[in-house]
N, C-alpha and C positions, 0 to 999 in steps of 0.2 A: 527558494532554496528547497533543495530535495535530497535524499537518500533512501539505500537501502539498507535494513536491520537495523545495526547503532545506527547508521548515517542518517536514519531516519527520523530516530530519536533525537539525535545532534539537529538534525534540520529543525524539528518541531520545539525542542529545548533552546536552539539559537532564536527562533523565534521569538519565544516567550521572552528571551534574556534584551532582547534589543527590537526597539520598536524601527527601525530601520528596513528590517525583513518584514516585505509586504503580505508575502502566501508561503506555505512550505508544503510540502507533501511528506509523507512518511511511508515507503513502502515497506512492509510485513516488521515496521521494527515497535518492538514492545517496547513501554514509556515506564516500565518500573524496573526495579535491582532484584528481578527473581530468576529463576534457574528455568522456569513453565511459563510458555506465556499464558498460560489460564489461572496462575497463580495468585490470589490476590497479594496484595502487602507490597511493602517497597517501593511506593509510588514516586515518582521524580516530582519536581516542582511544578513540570508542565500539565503533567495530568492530573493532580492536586490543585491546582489554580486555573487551570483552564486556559481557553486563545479569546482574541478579540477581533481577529482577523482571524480569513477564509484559511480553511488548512482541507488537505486530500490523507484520509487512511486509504491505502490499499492490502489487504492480507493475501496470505495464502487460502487455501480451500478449507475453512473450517474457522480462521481466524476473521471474526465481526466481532459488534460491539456486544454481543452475548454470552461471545467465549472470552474474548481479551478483557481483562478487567481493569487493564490500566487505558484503554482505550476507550468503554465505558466511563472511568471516571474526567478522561480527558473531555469527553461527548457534554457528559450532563453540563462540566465546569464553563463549557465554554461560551460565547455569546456572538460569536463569529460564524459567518458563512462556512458550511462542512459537508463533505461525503465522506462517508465509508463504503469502499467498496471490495467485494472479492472474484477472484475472477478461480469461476468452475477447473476443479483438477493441477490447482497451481500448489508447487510447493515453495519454500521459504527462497530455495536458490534459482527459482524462477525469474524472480526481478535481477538477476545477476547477467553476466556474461556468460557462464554454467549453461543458460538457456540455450545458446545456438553453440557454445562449446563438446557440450557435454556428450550428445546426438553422436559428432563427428568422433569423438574420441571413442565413445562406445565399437560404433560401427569399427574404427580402424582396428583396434583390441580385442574384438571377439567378446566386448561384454553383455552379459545376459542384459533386457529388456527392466528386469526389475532393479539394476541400478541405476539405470535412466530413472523411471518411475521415481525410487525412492528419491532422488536428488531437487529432479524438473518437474516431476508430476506426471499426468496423465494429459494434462491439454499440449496440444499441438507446438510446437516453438514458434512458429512463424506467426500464428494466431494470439498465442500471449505476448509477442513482442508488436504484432499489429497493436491490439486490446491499449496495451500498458501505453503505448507511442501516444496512440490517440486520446487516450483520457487525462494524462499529464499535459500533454498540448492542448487542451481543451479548459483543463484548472487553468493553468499555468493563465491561455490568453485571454480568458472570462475574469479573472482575478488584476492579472497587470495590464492587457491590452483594454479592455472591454468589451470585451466580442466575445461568443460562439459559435462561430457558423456553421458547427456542427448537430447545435443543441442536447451535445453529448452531457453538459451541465447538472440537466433539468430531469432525467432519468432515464431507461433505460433503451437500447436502442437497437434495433433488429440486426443490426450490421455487427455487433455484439454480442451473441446472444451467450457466450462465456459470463461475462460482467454480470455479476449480482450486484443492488444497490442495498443498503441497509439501512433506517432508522434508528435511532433511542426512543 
């Protein structure tokens, strides 16, 4: 299971709730009931208990396990196979449709540059939706298929060079 923002948090919280759900991903979505995701406090059940099974963070550009704190405590609690990843110049509505929307409606509208920027970020669209396709597809079939044929898994990868990987 996967999402992004809530959907992310839904993914990784259905997880926790039902051992049914083998892997989830969470793209840029915060695991607590706060207003910042840098904000501590308000932790959900999932990042207060942690996974037992493989789970995927992806953030925007600044959101790891250093700044997100509900994502740290998800990290520490867990005992399950995990990455945190972020990919360079990405913003929140980058895991979105916004990504290859946004560009196009700018351009037809006459909008300035820096409302692309604020929305999508500064990395490329076609490269953050390369990036995101292949490391989801890489969880996803390391986790349920058993495979990697990418060994995009295992850390970082030239074909990549957006993708930060990050530890606890």
């Amino acid at each position: 299971m996967f999402g992004q923002s809530a959907g992310g948090f839904t993914a990784l919280q259905a997880m926790h709730d039902d051992p049914r759900i083998a892997a989830a991903a969470d793209l840029d979505g915060v695991l607590a009931y706060v207003q910042d995701d840098s904000a501590p406090g308000g932790l959900s059940t999932v990042a207060a208990d942690g996974l037992d099974r493989p789970f995927l963070l992806i953030g925007k550009d600044g959101n790891d396990l250093g700044t997100v704190p509900s994502w740290d405590s998800l990290w520490r609690n867990s005992r399950g196979r995990r990455r945190c990843l972020t990919l360079r110049g990405a913003e929140h509505a980058t895991y979105t449709d916004a990504e290859a929307l946004i560009p196009q409606i700018a351009d037809r509208l006459g909008l300035p540059r820096t409302t692309v920027v604020e929305n999508i970020g500064t990395i490329a669209p076609m490269r953050a939706i390369t990036a995101e396709r292949a490391y989801l597809a890489a969880f996803f079939d390391r986790w349920l298929r058993g495979r990697d044929d990418e060994g995009l898994w295992d850390g970082p990868s030239a074909r990549y060079p957006e993708v930060r990987f990050h530890s606890g």
